[in-house]
C-alpha beads as a LAMMPS data file, in Angstrom:
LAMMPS data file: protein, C-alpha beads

114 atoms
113 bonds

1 atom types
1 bond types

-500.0 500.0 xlo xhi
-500.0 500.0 ylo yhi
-500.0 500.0 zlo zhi

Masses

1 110.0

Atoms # bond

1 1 1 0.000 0.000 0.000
2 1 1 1.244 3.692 -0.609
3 1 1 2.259 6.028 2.361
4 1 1 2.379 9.402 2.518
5 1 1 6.312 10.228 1.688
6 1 1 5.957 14.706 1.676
7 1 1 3.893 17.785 1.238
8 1 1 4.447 19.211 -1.959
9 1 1 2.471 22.069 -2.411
10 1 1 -0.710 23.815 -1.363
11 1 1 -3.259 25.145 -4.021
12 1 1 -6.380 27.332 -3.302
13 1 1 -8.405 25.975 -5.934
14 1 1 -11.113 29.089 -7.063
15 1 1 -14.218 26.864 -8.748
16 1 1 -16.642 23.869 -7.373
17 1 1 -16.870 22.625 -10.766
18 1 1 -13.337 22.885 -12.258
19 1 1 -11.203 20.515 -12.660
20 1 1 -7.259 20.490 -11.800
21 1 1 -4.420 19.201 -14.139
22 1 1 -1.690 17.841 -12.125
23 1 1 2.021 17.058 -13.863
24 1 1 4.866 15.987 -11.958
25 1 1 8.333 15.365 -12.541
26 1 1 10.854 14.425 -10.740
27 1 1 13.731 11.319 -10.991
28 1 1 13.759 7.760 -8.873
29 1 1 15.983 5.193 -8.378
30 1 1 15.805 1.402 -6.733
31 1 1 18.461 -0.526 -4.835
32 1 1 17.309 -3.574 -5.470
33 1 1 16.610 -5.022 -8.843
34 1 1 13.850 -7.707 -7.493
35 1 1 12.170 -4.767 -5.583
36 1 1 10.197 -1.939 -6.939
37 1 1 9.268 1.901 -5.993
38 1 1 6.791 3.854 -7.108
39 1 1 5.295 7.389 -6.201
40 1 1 2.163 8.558 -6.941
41 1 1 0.560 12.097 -6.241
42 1 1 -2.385 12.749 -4.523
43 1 1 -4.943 15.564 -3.317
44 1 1 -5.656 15.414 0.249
45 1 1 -5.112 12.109 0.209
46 1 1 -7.510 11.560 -2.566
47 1 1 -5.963 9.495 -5.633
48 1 1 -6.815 10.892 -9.366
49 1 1 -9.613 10.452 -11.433
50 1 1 -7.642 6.939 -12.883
51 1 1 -7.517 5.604 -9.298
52 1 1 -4.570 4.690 -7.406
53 1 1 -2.033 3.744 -9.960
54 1 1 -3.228 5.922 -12.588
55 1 1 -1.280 9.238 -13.737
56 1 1 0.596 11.170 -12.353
57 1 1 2.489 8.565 -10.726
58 1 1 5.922 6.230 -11.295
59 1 1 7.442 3.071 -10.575
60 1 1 10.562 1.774 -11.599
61 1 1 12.570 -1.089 -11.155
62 1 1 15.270 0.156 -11.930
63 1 1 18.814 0.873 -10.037
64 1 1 20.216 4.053 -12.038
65 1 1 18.272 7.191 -11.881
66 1 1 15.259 7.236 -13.930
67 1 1 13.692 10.928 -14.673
68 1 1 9.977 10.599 -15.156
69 1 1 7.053 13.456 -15.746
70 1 1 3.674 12.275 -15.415
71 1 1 0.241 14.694 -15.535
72 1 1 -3.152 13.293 -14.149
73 1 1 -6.404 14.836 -13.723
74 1 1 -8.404 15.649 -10.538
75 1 1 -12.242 16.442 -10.382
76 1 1 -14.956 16.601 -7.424
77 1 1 -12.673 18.426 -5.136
78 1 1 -14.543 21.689 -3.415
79 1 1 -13.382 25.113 -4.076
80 1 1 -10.620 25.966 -0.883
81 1 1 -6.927 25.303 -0.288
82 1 1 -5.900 21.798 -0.617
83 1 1 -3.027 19.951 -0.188
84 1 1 -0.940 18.017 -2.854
85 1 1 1.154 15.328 -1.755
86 1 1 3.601 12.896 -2.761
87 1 1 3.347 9.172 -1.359
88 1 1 5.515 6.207 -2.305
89 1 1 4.981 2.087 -2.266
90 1 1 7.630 -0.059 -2.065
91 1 1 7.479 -3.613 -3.072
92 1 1 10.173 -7.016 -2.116
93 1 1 12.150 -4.748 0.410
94 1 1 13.605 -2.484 -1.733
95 1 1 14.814 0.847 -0.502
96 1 1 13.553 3.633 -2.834
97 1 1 15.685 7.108 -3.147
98 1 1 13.876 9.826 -5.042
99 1 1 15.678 12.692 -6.506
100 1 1 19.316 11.500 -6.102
101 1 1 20.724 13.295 -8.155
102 1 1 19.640 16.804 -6.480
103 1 1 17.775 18.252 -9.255
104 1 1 14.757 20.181 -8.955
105 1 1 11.185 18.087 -8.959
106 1 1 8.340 20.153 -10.605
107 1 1 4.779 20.343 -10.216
108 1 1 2.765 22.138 -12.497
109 1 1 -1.220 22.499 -11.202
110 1 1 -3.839 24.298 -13.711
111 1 1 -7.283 24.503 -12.638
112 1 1 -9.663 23.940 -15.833
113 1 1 -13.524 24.742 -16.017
114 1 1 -15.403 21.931 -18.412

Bonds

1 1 1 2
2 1 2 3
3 1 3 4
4 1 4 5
5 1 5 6
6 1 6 7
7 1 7 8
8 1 8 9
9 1 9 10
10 1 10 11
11 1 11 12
12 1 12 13
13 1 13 14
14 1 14 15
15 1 15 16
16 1 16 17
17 1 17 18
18 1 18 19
19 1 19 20
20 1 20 21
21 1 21 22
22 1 22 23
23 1 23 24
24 1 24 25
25 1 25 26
26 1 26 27
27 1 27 28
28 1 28 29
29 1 29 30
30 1 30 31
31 1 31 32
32 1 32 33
33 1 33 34
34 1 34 35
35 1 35 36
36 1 36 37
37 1 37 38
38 1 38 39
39 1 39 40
40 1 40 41
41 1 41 42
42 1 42 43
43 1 43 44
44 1 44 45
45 1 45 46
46 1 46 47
47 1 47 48
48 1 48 49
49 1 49 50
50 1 50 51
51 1 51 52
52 1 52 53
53 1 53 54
54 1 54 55
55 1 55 56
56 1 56 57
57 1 57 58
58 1 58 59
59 1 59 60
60 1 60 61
61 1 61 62
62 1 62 63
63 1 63 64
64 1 64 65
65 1 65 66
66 1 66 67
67 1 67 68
68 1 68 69
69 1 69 70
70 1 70 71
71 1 71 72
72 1 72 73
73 1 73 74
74 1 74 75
75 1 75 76
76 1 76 77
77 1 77 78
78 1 78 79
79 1 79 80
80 1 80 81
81 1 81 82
82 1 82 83
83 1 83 84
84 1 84 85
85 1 85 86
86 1 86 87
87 1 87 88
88 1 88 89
89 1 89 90
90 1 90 91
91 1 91 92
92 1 92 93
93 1 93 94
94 1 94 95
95 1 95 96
96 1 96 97
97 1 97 98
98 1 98 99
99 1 99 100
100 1 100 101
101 1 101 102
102 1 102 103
103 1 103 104
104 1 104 105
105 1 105 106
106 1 106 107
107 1 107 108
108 1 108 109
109 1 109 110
110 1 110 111
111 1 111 112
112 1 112 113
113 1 113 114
């Protein structure tokens, strides 16, 4: 199961019936080539419209680095200030380290009207 892993940003979202666009990008890495990581955003807690592995989210299997950028959509959330965080799920033990390489995750939130 995913746990909450950080707090990326707050957004006051302005409409009742817009929708937001959420992209995400930022790099991931595994230690362990039988294991897995992946990292998935969320809006107070609440996955995207795709569920809970759908976009924007990651998982790799991978040992090196791997940059990703993933953009998922996010409807039925009130008008207010919400909170968008970042939670990870690790699979056969394997330690996950996000963002190695010190570069600079981004998060880009629009808020669309249908």
């Amino acid at each position: 199961s995913f746990e909450l892993l950080n707090l990326v940003s707050t957004y006051n979202k302005i409409s009742e019936t817009s929708v937001l666009l959420i992209s995400y990008s930022d790099s991931l890495q595994t230690d362990n080539v039988n294991g897995a990581c992946s990292l998935a955003v969320r809006v107070n807690d609440s996955f995207s419209d795709g569920g809970s592995f759908a976009a924007p989210g990651y998982s790799t299997y991978l040992t090196t680095q791997t940059f990703f950028s993933s953009t998922g959509t996010f409807s039925g959330i009130a008008a207010g200030t919400h909170n968008i965080n970042l939670y990870k799920r690790v699979l056969s033990g394997a330690t996950c380290t996000r963002n190695s390489g010190n570069w600079h995750p981004t998060i880009t939130i629009m808020e669309i009207e249908p």
